[in-house]
C-alpha positions in Angstrom: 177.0 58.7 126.9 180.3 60.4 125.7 181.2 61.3 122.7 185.2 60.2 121.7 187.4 61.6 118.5 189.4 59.8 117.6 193.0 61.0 115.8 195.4 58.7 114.3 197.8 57.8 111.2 195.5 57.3 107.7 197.3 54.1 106.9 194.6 50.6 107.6 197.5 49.5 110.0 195.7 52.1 111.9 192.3 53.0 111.0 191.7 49.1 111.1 192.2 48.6 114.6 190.6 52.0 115.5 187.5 51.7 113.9 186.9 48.3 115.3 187.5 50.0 119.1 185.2 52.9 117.8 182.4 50.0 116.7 182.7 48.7 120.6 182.2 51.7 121.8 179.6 53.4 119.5 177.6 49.5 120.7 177.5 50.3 124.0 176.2 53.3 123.5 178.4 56.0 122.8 178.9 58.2 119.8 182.9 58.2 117.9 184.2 60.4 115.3 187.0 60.1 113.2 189.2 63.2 112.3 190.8 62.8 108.9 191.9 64.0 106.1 189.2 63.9 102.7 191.2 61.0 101.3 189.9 58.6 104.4 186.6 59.4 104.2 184.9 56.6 102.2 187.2 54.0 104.1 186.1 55.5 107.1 182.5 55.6 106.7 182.7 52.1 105.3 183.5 51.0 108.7 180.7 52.4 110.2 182.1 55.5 112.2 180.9 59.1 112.1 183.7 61.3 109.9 184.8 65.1 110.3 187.2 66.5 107.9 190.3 67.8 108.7 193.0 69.7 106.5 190.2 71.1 103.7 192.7 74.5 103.4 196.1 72.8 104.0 195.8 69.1 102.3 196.1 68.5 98.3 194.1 65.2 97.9 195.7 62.8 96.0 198.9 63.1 98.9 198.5 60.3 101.0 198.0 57.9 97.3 201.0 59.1 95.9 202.9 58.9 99.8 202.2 55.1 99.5 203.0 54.4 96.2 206.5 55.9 96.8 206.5 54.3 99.9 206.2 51.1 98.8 209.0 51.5 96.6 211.6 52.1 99.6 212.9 49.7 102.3 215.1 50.1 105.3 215.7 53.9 106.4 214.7 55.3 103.6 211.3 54.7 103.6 211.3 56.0 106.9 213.4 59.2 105.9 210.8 60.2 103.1 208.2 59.5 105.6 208.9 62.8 107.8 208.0 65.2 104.7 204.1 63.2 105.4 204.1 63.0 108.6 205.3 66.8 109.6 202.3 67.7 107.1 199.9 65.8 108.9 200.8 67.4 112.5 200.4 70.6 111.3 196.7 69.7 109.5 196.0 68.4 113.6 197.1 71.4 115.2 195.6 73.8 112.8 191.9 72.5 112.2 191.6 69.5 115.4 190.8 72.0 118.0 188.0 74.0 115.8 186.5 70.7 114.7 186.4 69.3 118.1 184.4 71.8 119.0 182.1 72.3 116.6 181.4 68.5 117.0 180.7 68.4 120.4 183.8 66.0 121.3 184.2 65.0 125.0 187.3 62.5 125.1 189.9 61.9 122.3 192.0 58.4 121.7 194.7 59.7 120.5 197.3 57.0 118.7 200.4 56.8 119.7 202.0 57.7 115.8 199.9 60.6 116.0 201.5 62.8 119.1 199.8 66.2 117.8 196.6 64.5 119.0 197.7 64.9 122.6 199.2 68.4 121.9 195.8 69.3 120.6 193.7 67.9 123.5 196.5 69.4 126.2 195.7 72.9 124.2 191.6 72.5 124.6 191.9 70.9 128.1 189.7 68.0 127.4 190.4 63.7 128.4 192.9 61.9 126.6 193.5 58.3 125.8 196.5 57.0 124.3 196.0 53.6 121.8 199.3 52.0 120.5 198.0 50.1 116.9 201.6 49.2 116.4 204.1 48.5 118.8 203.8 50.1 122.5 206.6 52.7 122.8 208.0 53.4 126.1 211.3 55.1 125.4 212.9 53.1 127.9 216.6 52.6 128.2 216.3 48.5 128.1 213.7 48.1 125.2 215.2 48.4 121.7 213.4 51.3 119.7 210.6 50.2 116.9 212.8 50.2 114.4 215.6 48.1 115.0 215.9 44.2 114.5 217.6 43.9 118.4 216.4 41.8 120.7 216.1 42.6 124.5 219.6 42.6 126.3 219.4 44.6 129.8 223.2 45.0 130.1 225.2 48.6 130.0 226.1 48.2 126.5 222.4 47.6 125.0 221.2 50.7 127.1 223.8 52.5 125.8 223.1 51.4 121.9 219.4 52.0 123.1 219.8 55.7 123.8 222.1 56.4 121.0 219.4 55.1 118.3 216.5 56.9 120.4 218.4 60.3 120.5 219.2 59.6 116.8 215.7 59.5 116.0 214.9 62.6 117.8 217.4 64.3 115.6 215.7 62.8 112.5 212.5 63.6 113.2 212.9 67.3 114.2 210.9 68.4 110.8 207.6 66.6 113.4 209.2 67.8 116.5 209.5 71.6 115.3 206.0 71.5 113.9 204.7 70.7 117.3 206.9 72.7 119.5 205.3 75.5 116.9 202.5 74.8 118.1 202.9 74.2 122.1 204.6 77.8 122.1 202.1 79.2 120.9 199.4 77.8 123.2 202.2 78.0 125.9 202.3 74.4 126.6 205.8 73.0 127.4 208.0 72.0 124.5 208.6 68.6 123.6 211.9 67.0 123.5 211.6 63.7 122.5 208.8 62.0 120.0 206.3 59.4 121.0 206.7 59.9 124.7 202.7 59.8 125.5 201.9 62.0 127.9 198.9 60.2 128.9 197.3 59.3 132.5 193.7 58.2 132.4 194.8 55.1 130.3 198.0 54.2 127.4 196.2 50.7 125.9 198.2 48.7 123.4 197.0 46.5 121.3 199.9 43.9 122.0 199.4 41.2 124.3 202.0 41.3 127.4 203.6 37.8 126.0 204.3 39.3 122.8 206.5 42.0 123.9 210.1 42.1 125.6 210.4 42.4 129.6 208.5 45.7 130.3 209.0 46.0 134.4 207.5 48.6 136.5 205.3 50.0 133.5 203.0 53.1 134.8 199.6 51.4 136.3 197.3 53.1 133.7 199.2 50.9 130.6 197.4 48.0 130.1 198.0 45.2 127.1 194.6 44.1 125.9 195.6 42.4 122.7 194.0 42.9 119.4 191.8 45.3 118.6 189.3 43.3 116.4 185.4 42.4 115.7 183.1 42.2 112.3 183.7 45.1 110.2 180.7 45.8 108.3 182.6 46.0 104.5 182.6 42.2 103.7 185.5 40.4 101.2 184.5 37.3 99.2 186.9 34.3 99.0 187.4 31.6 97.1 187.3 29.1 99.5 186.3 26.1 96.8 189.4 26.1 95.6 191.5 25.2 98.9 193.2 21.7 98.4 193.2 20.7 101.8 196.7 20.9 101.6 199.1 22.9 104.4 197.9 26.5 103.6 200.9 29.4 103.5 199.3 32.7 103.6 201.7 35.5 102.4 200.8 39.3 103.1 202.6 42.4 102.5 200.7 44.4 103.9 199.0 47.8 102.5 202.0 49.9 102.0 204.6 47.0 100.8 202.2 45.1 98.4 203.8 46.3 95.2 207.2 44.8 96.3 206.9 42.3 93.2 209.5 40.6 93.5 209.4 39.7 96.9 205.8 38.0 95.9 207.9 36.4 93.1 210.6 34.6 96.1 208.2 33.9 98.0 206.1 31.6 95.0 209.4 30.2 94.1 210.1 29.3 97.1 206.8 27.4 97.7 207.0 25.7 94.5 207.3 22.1 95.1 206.2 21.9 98.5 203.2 20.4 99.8 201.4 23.5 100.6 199.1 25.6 99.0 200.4 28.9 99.1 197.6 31.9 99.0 198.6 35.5 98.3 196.6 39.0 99.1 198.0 41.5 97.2 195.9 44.1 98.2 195.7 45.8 94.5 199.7 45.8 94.4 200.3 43.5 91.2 198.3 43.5 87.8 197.3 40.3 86.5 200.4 40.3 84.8 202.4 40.0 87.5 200.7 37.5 89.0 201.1 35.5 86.0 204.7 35.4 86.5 204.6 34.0 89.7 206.0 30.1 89.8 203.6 27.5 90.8 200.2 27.5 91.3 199.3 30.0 94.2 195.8 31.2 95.0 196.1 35.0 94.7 193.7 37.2 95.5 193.3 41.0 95.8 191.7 41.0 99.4 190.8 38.3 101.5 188.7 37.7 105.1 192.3 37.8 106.9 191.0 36.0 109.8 188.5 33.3 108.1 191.9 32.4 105.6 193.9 32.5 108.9 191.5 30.2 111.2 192.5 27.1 107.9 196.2 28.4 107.9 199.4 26.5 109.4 202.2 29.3 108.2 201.9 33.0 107.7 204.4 34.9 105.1 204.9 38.1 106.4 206.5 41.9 105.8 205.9 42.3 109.9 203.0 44.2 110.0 202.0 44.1 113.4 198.0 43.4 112.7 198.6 40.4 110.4 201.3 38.8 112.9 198.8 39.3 115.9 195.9 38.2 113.5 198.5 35.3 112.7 198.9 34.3 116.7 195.3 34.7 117.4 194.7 31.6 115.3 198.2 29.6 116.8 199.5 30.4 113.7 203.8 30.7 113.3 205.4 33.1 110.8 207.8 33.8 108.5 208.8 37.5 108.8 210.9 39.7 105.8 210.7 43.1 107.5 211.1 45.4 105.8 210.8 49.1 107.0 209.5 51.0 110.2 208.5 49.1 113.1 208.6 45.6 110.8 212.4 45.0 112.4 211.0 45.3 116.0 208.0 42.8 115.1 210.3 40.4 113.3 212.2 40.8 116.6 209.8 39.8 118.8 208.8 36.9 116.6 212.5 35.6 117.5 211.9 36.5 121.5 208.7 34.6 121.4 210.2 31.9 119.2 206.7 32.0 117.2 208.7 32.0 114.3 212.0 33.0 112.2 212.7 36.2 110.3 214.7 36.5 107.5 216.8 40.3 106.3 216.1 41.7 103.5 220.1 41.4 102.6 220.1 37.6 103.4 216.5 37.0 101.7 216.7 34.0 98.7 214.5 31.6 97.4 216.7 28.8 98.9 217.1 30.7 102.6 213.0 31.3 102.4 212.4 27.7 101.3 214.2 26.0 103.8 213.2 28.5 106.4 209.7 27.8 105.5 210.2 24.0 105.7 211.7 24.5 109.2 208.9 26.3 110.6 206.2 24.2 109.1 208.3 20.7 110.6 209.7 21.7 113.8 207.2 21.8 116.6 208.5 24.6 118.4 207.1 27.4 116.3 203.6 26.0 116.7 204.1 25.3 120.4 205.0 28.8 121.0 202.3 30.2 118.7 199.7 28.3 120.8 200.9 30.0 123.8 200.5 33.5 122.7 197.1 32.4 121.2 196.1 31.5 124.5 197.6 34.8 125.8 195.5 36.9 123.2 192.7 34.9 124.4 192.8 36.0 127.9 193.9 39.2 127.3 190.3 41.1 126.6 191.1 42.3 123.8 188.4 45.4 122.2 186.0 44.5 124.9 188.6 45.1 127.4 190.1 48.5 125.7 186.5 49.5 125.8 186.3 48.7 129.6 189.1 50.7 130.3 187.9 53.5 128.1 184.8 53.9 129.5 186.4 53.4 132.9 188.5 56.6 132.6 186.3 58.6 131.4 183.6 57.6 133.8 185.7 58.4 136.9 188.0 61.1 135.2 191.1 59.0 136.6 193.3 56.8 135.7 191.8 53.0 134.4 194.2 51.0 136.7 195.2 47.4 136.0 192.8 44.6 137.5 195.4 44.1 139.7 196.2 47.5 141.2 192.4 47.9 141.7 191.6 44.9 143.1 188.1 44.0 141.0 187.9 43.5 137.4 187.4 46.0 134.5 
């Protein structure tokens, strides 16, 4: 059996999805570890995965808390501007203590996330098998697909690929605080430098979480990506629910996620907004608002700190949501349509999907208002094209493997030490 490391982002919009690919593969057999900073530990033992540290010299505990908080205070480009400061500390933690630690734990095989390039860097430098995992959206730095960030949809004309490669060499520019701190590194272990970010240099296997009917027109994509859709299965931490109290009334479920839950106010349009209806509205907050805060909120919603996302989801028939790419797939696994307010990182490139797929309408945060949100809700809930096209990506994510499948072709690649090829290309299954 091998033993995989596995490197990524320490936000649950990534360990979530990792760990449960790390639980399929640690029941079939194989031992996973996850390299993180102290702060993680507890939530990553919590899912059942082994834990190395990483960063004990160069990390202050107490960073990635106080990251979020402000974090959750900015929208737009700023949030992703103070971002860098995090992120450029992170790559250099990777770089300095990954390759020691992989050592000393006897890792074979890392899955490296895509938001987490110094993982490749570092497994380039030791010479060992990679795997690239996309959590949130695939990237492919390709002319014709909008980058994460922006609200576009897909045009394949001159003037999109031109707009396309403006905003892509843009965020190069922004993010040379990362790029520098890797390039640092490559020099030094005389590995070519990188001139673009999140171009994964993978080539056993890229998997991405996505389905392929949730995503714009990717042609000619390498044979070793595959779309496998969510990464999911029981976690063993377990969240109560209330589930007594649901009316049997059209449930709304509204998330913001675990970096935008202290956006109050948003919470506070969207109870307005549901007030008078006849729904039920029920609100995770994640530990965002204090009890008075949700006090203030207008009607009668069920709020909660935590809920089962997908048990609240399986009863639901409209999802409230910032974007984040694990509650909208968690959303369409049930058949579920959306109301999307992105409103930072790739949230503009989910909310533009939900438009491709039709599985739903998003809504700026410069045209958001109680009204827009309340008709927009009504619209969604009445009109049965949202729910048709929800269905069809459910059935989509239902075919698509899913953490099974990502297992297959992890355990594929590494078995034959070349690239997991699509069912297709290889002519048999797995």
């Amino acid at each position: 059996m091998t033993h995989f490391g596995i490197i990524c982002p320490p936000f649950p919009g990534h360990l979530n999805p990792q760990a449960a690919l790390g639980r399929e593969l640690q029941k079939r057999g194989h031992r996973v570890t996850f390299l993180q900073i102290p702060d993680v530990e507890l939530k990553v033992r919590s899912e059942g995965l082994n834990y190395w540290p990483i960063g004990q010299s160069l990390y202050r505990p107490g960073f990635l808390a106080e990251t979020c908080e402000q974090l959750g205070k900015l929208s737009d480009m700023e949030a992703l501007r103070y971002s860098l400061d995090f992120c450029r500390h992170i790559t250099e933690i990777i770089c300095e203590d990954a390759p020691g630690a992989i050592k000393a734990a006897g890792i074979e095989v890392l899955l490296v996330d895509q938001l987490e390039p110094a993982g490749e860097t570092v497994a380039e430098f030791l010479g060992i098998p990679f795997i690239c995992v996309s959590c949130a959206q695939a990237m492919h730095r390709r002319a014709d697909v909008p980058p994460f960030f922006t609200p576009w949809s897909y045009h394949n004309t001159w003037w999109a690929r031109l707009r396309n490669l403006a905003v892509y060499y843009m965020l190069d520019r922004s993010s040379q605080p990362i790029l520098q701190a890797l390039n640092h590194y490559r020099q030094a272990w005389k590995l070519p430098a990188y001139r673009n970010l999140y171009a994964s240099a993978a080539r056993l296997a890229h998997i991405s979480q996505q389905p392929a009917a949730f995503d714009f027109p990717n042609t000619n994509l390498p044979a070793h990506f595959h779309y496998t859709g969510p990464f999911r299965n029981a976690s063993p931490r377990s969240v109560s629910f209330p589930f007594e109290r649901l009316t049997g009334q059209p449930l709304i479920y509204a998330s913001l996620g675990s970096l935008q839950n202290t956006k109050h106010e948003l919470f506070q349009m969207i109870a307005a907004a549901c007030e008078g209806l006849d729904v039920q509205l029920v609100i995770t907050h994640g530990g965002g608002m204090n009890a008075e805060a949700v006090q203030q909120l207008r009607g009668s919603p069920l709020v909660v700190e935590y809920a089962p996302q997908m048990e609240v989801l399986a009863k639901a028939s409209l999802t409230i949501t910032h974007g984040g790419l694990n509650t909208v797939l968690d959303s369409l696994s049930y058949g579920v349509p959306l109301v999307a307010i992105p409103i930072t990182f790739e949230q503009p490139g989910t909310g533009a999907r939900i438009r491709w797929t039709g599985t739903g309408e998003v809504i700026g945060l410069s045209s958001l208002s109680v009204p827009t949100l309340r008709s927009t809700i009504q619209r969604v809930l009445t009109e049965d094209s949202y729910l048709q096209n929800a269905l069809r990506i459910k059935q989509a994510i239902s075919q698509a493997g899913g953490v099974k499948r990502a297992a297959d072709i992890v355990e594929q690649a590494v078995k034959v030490d070349r690239p997991a090829l699509k069912q297709a290309a290889l002519g048999t299954r797995g």
